[in-house]
C-alpha angles and dihedrals in degrees: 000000000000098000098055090044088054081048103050089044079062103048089050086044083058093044108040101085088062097038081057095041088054097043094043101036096028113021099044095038095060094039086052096046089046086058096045089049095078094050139073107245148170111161092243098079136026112286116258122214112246099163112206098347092104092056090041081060102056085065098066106032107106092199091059092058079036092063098029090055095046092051088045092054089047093050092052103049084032104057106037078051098049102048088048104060089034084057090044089046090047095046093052087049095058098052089052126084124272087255100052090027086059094047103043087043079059096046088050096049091044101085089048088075085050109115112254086234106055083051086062091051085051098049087064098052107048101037090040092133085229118044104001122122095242098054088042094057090046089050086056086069107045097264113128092212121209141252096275089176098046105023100095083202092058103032094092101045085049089059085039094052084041086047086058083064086082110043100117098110084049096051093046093051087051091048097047085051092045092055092056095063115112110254074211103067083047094054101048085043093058090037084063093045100260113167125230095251081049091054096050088042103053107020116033101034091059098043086058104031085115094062088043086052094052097049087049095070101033091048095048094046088050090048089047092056090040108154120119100076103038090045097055091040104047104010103048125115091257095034099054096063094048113037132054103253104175089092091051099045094118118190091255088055090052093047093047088049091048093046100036106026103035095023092224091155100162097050084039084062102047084054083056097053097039084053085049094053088038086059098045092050090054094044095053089050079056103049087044101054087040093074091070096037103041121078126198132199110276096036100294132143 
């Protein structure tokens, strides 16, 4: 009896920093953002009780459906692509030698440590309509491409084409799934005449459904508190003067602007606490649907 009570004083010794980070830098901090939700507060006076007029408030300001919509939108062109081109990459990966297959898992990582911000720069300067790189292949092949800064239409695939940039962790979780499919279920599947596409079908979505499933959420919460890219590109003190940035006004920017320029903090928090409750809404759908899609190990789903 000692001895498990020494071992669960240790377990609570190894967890406790980050029982203390979550509890200082996540717990306190919502429940203090819920409260300041209902004020009317600036950090530079006491705040006032306003009860729900903040999120009263939400209702009616057409910035706030502006950004959400536009979020929304990105999230639904970002994710489906993202997980795409993460799966191809992946499947090319598992077919290549463990040499190649190590260097080319590291190449693909690498743009995941790039700042956030220097992507955004980026951004601007590949996809500029006129003298960008992008504009300038396709126009190697006879397409006029478009004006992927100012053209509200094309303002979100080009952040979408710029988010591909980082799919590397993606791309690793797929490839360790994919190589945990048995090379049996392959063989019997091609012994009965079973096509490629069959065999991806059938055989390799389910068995990593799990990892899809997983991206999938990730991925859609990410997309959802989008923000680094699209601020620098479109928000910064050089780039607001000179790109359209209406397209590119996600929910998380409005919400920045609101909290940190006009130092609206207590409707800034009621923005906090509706996209929480935007993302959990989204993430239980998820969880629901994934119990017929997702398939576990044993038969399971």
């Amino acid at each position: 009896m000692k001895r498990r009570t020494k071992e669960a004083w240790a377990a609570y010794a190894f967890l406790s920093p980050w029982m203390i980070g979550f509890v200082v830098f996540m717990a306190v901090p919502m429940v203090a953002s819920l409260v300041l939700s209902f004020t009317d507060y600036d950090a530079l006076r006491s705040p006032d009780a306003v009860g729900w007029a903040n999120y009263r408030r939400l209702l009616d300001d057409p910035a706030v459906r502006k950004s959400l919509v536009n979020t929304l939108v990105y999230t639904v062109l970002s994710v489906p692509s993202t997980m795409a081109v993460s799966l191809a990459l992946a499947a090319l990966l598992s077919r290549a030698g463990r040499r190649s297959a190590g260097f080319f898992r590291t190449v693909f990582y690498l743009p995941e440590i790039t700042p956030k911000v220097a992507v955004g720069v980026l951004f601007l300067i590949l996809f500029n309509g006129q003298a960008g790189l992008v504009n300038a292949v396709l126009g190697l092949v006879g397409i006029d491409g478009p004006q992927w800064s100012t053209d509200p239409v094309w303002v979100k695939p080009g952040l979408v084409l710029m988010h591909l940039w980082s799919v590397g962790s993606t791309v690793v979780i797929y490839l360790a799934a994919l190589r945990g499919v048995p090379r049996e279920l392959y063989e019997a599947a091609e012994l009965d005449g079973a096509s490629a596409w069959q065999r991806f079908r059938r055989i390799t979505v389910p068995m990593i459904s799990g990892a899809l499933f997983f991206t999938l959420i990730v991925q859609t919460i990410a997309a959802l508190q989008s923000f680094d890219e699209a601020y620098t590109a479109f928000y910064g003190s050089a780039a607001s003067a000179t790109y359209s940035s209406d397209a590119a006004l996600f929910y998380l920017i409005y919400l920045f602007r609101q909290a940190f320029e006009f130092l609206h903090l207590g409707y800034a928090s009621a923005m906090a606490w509706l996209l929480f409750l935007v993302i959990l809404a989204i993430t239980l759908v998820q969880v629901r649907l994934s119990r017929r899609f997702v398939h576990y190990e044993g038969g399971d789903r």
